[in-house]
C-alpha angles and dihedrals in degrees: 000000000000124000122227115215118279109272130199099221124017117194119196113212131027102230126122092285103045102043075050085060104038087049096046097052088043082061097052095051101258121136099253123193113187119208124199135165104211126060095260142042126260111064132231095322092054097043111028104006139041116001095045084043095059087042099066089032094066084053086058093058096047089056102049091041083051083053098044106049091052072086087054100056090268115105124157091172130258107325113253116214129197108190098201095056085046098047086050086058095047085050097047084052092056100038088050087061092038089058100044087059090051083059099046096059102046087048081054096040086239107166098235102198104171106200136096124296136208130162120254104178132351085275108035145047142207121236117198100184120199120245101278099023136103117266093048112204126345117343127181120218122204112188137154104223132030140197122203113210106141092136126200143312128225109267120225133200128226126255087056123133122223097243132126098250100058095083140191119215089268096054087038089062096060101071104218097163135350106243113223084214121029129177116195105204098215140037096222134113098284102043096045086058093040087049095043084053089052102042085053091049092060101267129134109227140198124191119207110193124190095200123065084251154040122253093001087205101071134059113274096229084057094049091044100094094049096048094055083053099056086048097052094053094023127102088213136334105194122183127193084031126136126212100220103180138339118213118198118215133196120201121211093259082055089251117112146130140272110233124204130190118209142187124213140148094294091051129251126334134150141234139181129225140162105237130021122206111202100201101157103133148285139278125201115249092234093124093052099070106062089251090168089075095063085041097247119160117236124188127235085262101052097256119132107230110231146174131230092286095049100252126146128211091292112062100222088046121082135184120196131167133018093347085057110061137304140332104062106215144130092234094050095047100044087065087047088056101047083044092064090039091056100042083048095059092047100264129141097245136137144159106281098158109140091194150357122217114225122202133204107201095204128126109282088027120223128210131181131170131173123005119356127211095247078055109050094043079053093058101036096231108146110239128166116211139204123210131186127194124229093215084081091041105101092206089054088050085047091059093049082237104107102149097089134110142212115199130168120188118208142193109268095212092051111002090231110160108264098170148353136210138183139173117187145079110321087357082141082061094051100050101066079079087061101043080051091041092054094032085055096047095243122183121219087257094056081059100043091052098046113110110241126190125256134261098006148122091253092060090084098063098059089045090061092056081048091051083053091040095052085228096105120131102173098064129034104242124184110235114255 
């Protein structure tokens, strides 16, 4: 085993979190070695997630405006799609980024190994490189100081066959074939995307959902459109619904279905289909580095328990990212990473996010932030709200997609912002307003007064400050 040269910080794991770390250090002066399993760098989200996600979802709303507007006196015919051509572009986008953060490192003399790392002691690792790949063989690692950002794994439920057409999200990316029939097991952000890809595509989709909603983590007024929606083009959408076994067949010819059995309210009942997407979630990856070995403590459910500052049970060691704590997501994670970089290299620096947006890049989108409704009436904490209807919004007209919302929710003793939602085309574009709005400590009236452009999508969101306010002129609201 060869030794590679003693580094001051050492980040597992090339995602958006780690490669923010790694940069970041490098900035600061510190000896920076990147590891990362996969030939390039970016993680899950760059290479299998969601870049090449948003990508192909763009394409899906290409198609169905192409479709829409055939109502409107435009018609260029039924979209062709050639699978092959589009799976090219996704990967050209990717490798674009990919490439960019090649660059990056080497501008920053950041050590890029790409194998496979485990602890074997507080203050080294073990790099076990792929063939081809540098480093060759088995490599060892000392460094001062770690950072943990290995992510999360797909997670699976039991009762599925190993067979090529039950897919994850990843598999599911590369397009190999369009399913004629395609059931998405689980309602949550992954598989609605992945749903809303495949429905544009040509396929006919049903959603099973464990759970009595879709995207649990939002409010359900907000989902609603959305939902109705799903239920208009959908074969099925069916919630409180388990997924008890899937069988695979095989016909003669080698062709055959895949046939699930479910359980919902109205009892058990099958159906076949020719492709199944498992998109139930995610688990941290805490269990798979031999933490045990730097003595870092790892949960029963794989998470690595941190402060403020990132750090983990043992001081020179950090965790940041999916492998941290929820959510699990890229934005989240790349602030973690600058965080450790930044406590690493002496500075007085911590975690002070309020609040993290999270995005569901479905069609309609929906975007929440802060405290939701479902929350707040949890937690007994007395909010007023405004809401304003897209329907009176002449950009969402525009975009023949008028069944949207914008609500805010706001404190009752200082109407102070507490949370934003939004469902509509590019609401993911439009809450970063509210994650600064409630990170600032604005008031509804500093919304309100606020000068939005027109006509545009962000107007609404002024407009809801201006529902809560009373001063509204583009709605007839009742005084309260």
């Amino acid at each position: 085993m060869s030794a590679v040269e003693k580094t001051e910080v050492a980040v597992i794991g090339a995602g958006p979190g780690g490669y923010a770390c790694a940069f970041r250090a490098a900035d600061l002066g510190k000896k920076t070695v990147l590891i990362e399993r996969y030939p390039d760098l970016g993680g899950v989200c760059l290479n299998v997630g969601c870049i090449p996600s948003k990508a192909l979802l763009h394409v899906a709303r290409l198609i169905d405006e192409i479709r829409t507007f055939k109502q409107h006196g435009i018609d260029l015919g039924t979209p062709r799609i050639e699978t092959e051509p589009l799976r090219n572009w996704t990967e050209g986008v990717v490798r674009r980024l990919t490439g960019g953060l090649k660059t990056l490192a080497r501008q920053r003399r950041v050590t890029v190994l790409h194998g496979t790392a485990t602890f074997r002691s507080p203050h080294e690792l073990h790099v076990t490189g792929a063939p081809g790949e540098e480093p060759q063989g088995e490599h060892l690692v000392s460094f001062e100081h770690a950072v943990i950002a290995a992510g999360s794994q797909a997670t699976s439920i039991p009762g599925l066959p190993e067979d090529p057409r039950v897919l994850d999200s990843t598999a599911a990316l590369r397009l190999a074939s369009i399913p004629k029939r395609l059931l998405v097991i689980g309602g949550g952000v992954i598989g609605l995307e992945m749903a809303c890809l495949y429905d544009a595509l040509g396929s006919e989709i049903t959603v099973v959902e464990l759970t009595d909603r879709l995207l649990a983590g939002c409010d359900p007024d907000i989902v609603k459109p959305l939902e109705r929606r799903l239920r208009e083009r959908y074969a099925g959408v069916h919630l409180a619904t388990r997924v008890l076994a899937v069988e695979a067949h095989i016909s003669d010819t080698g062709r055959g279905e895949l046939s699930a059995r479910l359980e919902g309210p109205a009892g058990p009942f099958t159906q076949g289909f020719d492709a199944v997407l498992c998109a139930v979630g995610r688990r941290p990856n805490g269990h798979r580095l031999g933490a045990e070995h730097a003595g870092v403590s790892v949960n029963e459910a794989g998470y690595i328990p941190i402060d403020a500052q990132m750090r983990t049970n043992v001081p020179h060691i950090f965790a940041i990212g999916d492998i941290a704590r929820p959510p699990l997501l890229a934005h989240k994670a790349a602030h973690e990473g600058r965080v450790a970089a930044e406590v690493i290299a002496g500075h007085k620096s911590g975690f002070e996010g309020r609040v993290v947006p999270s995005v569901a890049y479905t069609d309609p989108e929906i975007a929440w932030v802060g405290l939701t409704e479902t929350e707040a009436v949890a937690q007994g904490i007395r909010y007023g709200k405004g809401v304003f209807p897209w329907a009176a919004n002449g950009r969402a007209l525009s975009y023949n997609r008028s069944e949207g919302w914008t609500k805010l929710l706001f404190d009752e003793s200082d109407h102070r912002l507490l949370g934003m939602a939004a469902c509509g085309p590019n609401a993911g574009d439009l809450i970063a307003e509210g994650t600064l709005a409630i990170e600032m400590g604005c008031d509804a009236r500093d919304i309100a007064l606020t000068i939005h452009p027109h006509p545009t999508l962000s107007e609404t969101v002024g407009q809801a400050a201006e529902v809560f306010e009373g001063t509204v002129t583009d709605l007839y609201v009742t005084r309260r």
